[in-house]
Backbone bond lengths (Angstrom), bond angles and torsions (degrees), N, CA, C in turn:
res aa  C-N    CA-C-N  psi(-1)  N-CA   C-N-CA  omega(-1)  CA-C   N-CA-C  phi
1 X - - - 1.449 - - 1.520 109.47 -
2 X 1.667 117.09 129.36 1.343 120.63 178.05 1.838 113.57 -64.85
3 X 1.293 112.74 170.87 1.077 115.72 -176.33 1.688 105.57 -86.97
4 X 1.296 99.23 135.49 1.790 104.16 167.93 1.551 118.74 -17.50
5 X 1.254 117.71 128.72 1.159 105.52 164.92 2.365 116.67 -60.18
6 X 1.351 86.31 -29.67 1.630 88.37 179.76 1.513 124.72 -71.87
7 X 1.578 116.21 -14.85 1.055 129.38 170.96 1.703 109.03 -81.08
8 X 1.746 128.75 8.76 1.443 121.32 -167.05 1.615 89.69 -132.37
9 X 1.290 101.40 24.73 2.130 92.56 -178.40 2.099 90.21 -125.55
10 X 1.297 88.46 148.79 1.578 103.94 152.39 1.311 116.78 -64.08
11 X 1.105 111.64 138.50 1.592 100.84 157.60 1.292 101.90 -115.69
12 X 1.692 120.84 167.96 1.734 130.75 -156.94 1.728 89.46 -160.33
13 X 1.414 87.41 124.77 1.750 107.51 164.51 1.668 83.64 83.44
14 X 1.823 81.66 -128.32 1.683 103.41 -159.01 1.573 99.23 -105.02
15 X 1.267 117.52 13.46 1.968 112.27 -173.65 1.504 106.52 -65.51
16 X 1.168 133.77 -17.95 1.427 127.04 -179.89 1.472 91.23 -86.29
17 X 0.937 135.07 -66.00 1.631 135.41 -144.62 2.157 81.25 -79.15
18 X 0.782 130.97 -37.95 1.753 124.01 167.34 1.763 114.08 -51.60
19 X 1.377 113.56 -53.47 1.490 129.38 -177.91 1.247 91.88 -68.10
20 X 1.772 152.06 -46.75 1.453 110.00 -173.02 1.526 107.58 -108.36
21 X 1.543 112.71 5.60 1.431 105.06 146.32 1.289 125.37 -42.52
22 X 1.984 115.64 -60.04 0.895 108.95 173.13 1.846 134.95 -63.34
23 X 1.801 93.76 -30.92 1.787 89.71 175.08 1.615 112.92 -67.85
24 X 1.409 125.05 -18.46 1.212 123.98 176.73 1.734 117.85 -58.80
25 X 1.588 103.94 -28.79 1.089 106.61 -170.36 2.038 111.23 -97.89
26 X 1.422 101.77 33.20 1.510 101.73 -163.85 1.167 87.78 -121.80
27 X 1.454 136.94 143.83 1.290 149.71 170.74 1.138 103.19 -35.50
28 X 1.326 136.91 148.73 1.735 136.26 175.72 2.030 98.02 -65.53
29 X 1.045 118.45 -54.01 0.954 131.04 179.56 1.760 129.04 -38.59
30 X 1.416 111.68 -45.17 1.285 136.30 129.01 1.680 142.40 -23.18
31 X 1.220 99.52 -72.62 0.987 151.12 -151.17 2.508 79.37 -50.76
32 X 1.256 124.40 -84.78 1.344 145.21 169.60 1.948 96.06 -9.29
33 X 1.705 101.25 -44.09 1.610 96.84 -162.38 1.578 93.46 -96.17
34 X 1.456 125.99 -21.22 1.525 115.48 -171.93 1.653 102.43 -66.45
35 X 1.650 106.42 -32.87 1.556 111.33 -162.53 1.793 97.55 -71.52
36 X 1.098 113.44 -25.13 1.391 97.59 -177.73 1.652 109.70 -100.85
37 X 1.333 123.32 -7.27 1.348 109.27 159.95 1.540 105.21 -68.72
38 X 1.094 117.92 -39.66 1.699 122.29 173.74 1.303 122.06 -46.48
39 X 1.790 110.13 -44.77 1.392 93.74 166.56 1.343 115.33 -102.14
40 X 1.303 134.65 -17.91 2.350 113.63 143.87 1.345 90.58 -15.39
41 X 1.289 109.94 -88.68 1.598 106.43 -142.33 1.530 119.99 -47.88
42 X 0.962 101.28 -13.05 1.945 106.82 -157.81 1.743 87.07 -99.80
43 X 1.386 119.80 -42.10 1.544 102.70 160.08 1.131 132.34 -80.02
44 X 1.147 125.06 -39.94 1.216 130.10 154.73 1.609 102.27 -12.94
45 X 1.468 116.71 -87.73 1.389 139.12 -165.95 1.812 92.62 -68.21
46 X 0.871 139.24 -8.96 1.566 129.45 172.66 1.616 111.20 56.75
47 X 1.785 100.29 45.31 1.098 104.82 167.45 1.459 139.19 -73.29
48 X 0.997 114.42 109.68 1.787 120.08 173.88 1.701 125.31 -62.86
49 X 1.531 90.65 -37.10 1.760 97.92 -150.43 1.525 87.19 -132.76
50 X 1.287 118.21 140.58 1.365 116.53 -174.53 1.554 102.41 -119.35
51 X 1.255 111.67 109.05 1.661 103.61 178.50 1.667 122.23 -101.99
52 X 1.194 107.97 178.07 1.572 106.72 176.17 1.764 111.77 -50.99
53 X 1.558 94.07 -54.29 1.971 110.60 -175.00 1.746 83.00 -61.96
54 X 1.172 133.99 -86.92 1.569 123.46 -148.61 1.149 103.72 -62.36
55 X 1.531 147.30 -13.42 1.549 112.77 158.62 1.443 120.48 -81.51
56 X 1.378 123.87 -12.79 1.345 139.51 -179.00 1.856 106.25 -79.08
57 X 1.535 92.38 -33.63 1.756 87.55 172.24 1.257 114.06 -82.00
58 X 1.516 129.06 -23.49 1.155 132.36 -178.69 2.115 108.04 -89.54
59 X 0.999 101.84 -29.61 1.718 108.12 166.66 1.512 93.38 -58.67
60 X 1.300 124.56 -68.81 1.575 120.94 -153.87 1.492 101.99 -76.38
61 X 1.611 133.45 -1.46 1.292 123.37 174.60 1.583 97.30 -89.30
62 X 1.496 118.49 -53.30 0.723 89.60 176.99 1.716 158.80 -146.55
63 X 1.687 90.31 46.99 1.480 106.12 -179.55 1.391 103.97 -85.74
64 X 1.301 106.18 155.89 1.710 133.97 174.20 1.400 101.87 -46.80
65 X 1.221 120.71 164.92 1.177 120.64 -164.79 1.774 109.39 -91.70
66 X 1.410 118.32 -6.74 1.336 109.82 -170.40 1.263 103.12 -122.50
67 X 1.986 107.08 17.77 1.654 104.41 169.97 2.134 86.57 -103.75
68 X 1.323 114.58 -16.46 1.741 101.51 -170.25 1.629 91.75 -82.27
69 X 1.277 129.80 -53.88 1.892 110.98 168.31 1.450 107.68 -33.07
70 X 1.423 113.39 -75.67 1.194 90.46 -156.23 1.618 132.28 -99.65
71 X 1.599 108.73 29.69 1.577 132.14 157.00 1.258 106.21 -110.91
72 X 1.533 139.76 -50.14 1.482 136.22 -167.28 1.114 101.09 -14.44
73 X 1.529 106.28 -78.19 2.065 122.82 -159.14 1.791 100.67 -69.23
74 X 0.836 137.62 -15.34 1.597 137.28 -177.24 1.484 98.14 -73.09
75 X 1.766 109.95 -63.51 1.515 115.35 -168.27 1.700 97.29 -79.86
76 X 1.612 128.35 -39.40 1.899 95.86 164.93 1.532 95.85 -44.66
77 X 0.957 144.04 -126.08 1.450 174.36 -118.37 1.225 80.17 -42.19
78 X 0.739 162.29 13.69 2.063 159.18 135.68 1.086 116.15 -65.69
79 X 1.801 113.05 -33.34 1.513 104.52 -153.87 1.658 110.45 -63.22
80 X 1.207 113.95 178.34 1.730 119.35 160.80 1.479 101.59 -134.92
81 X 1.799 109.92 19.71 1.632 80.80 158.01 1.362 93.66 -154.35
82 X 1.302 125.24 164.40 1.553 111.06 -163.68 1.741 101.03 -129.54
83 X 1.123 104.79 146.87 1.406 114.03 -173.92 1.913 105.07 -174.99
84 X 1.376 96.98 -167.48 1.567 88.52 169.63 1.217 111.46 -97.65
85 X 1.251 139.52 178.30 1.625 129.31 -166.38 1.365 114.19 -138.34
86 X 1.487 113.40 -36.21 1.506 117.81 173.54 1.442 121.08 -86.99
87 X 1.646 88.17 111.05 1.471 94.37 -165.58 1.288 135.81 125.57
88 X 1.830 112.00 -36.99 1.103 114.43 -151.24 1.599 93.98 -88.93
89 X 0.983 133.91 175.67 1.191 152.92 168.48 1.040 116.45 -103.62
90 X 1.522 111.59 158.23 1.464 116.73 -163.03 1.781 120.04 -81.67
91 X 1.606 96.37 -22.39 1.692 111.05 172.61 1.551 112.49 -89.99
92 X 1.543 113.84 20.15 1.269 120.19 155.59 0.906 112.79 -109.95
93 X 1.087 113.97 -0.46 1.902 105.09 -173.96 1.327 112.01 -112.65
94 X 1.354 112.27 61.24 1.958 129.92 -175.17 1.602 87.74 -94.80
95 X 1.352 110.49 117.06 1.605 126.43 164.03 1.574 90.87 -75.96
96 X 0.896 152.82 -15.29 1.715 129.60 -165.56 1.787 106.29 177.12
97 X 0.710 110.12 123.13 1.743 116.47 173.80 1.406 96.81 -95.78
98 X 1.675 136.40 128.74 0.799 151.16 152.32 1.856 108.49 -56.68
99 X 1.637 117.50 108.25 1.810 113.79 163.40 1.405 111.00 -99.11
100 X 1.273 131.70 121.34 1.405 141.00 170.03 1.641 107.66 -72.62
């Protein structure tokens, strides 16, 4: 058996401690099929780097609507960097361009 796709990404900031916030809050029962829609998506999308905004864009694509009420404001209130989140992409979200 290959290795997790979630075990081959960075994580940045607080997106790990957000991602099992959210698996904490999934029925145990659940919980086996959310992790692998989690990693579809992260290959799918040919994710490398897991940030606060791309698990928050991928939470708001795609949890039910009465797990984003009542996680949305828990996982904002996690972030450590603030911006808008739905939507943005991950090559927008450059805190600083290095000029030589």
């Amino acid at each position: 058996m290959r290795g997790s796709a979630l075990d081959n990404v960075t994580w940045k900031g607080n997106s790990r401690k957000m991602y099992k916030t959210v698996m904490s809050a999934v029925p145990s029962i659940f919980r086996s099929m959310i992790r692998r829609e989690i990693e579809s998506w992260i290959v799918e999308h040919k994710v490398k780097v897991v940030t606060e905004e791309l698990l928050l864009k991928m939470f708001y694509e795609k949890a039910p609507k009465g797990y984003k009420q009542k996680l949305g404001p828990k996982l904002e209130a996690m972030k450590t960097t603030r911006g808008e989140t739905r939507g943005e992409t991950e090559e927008e979200n450059t805190d600083s361009e290095d000029e030589e």
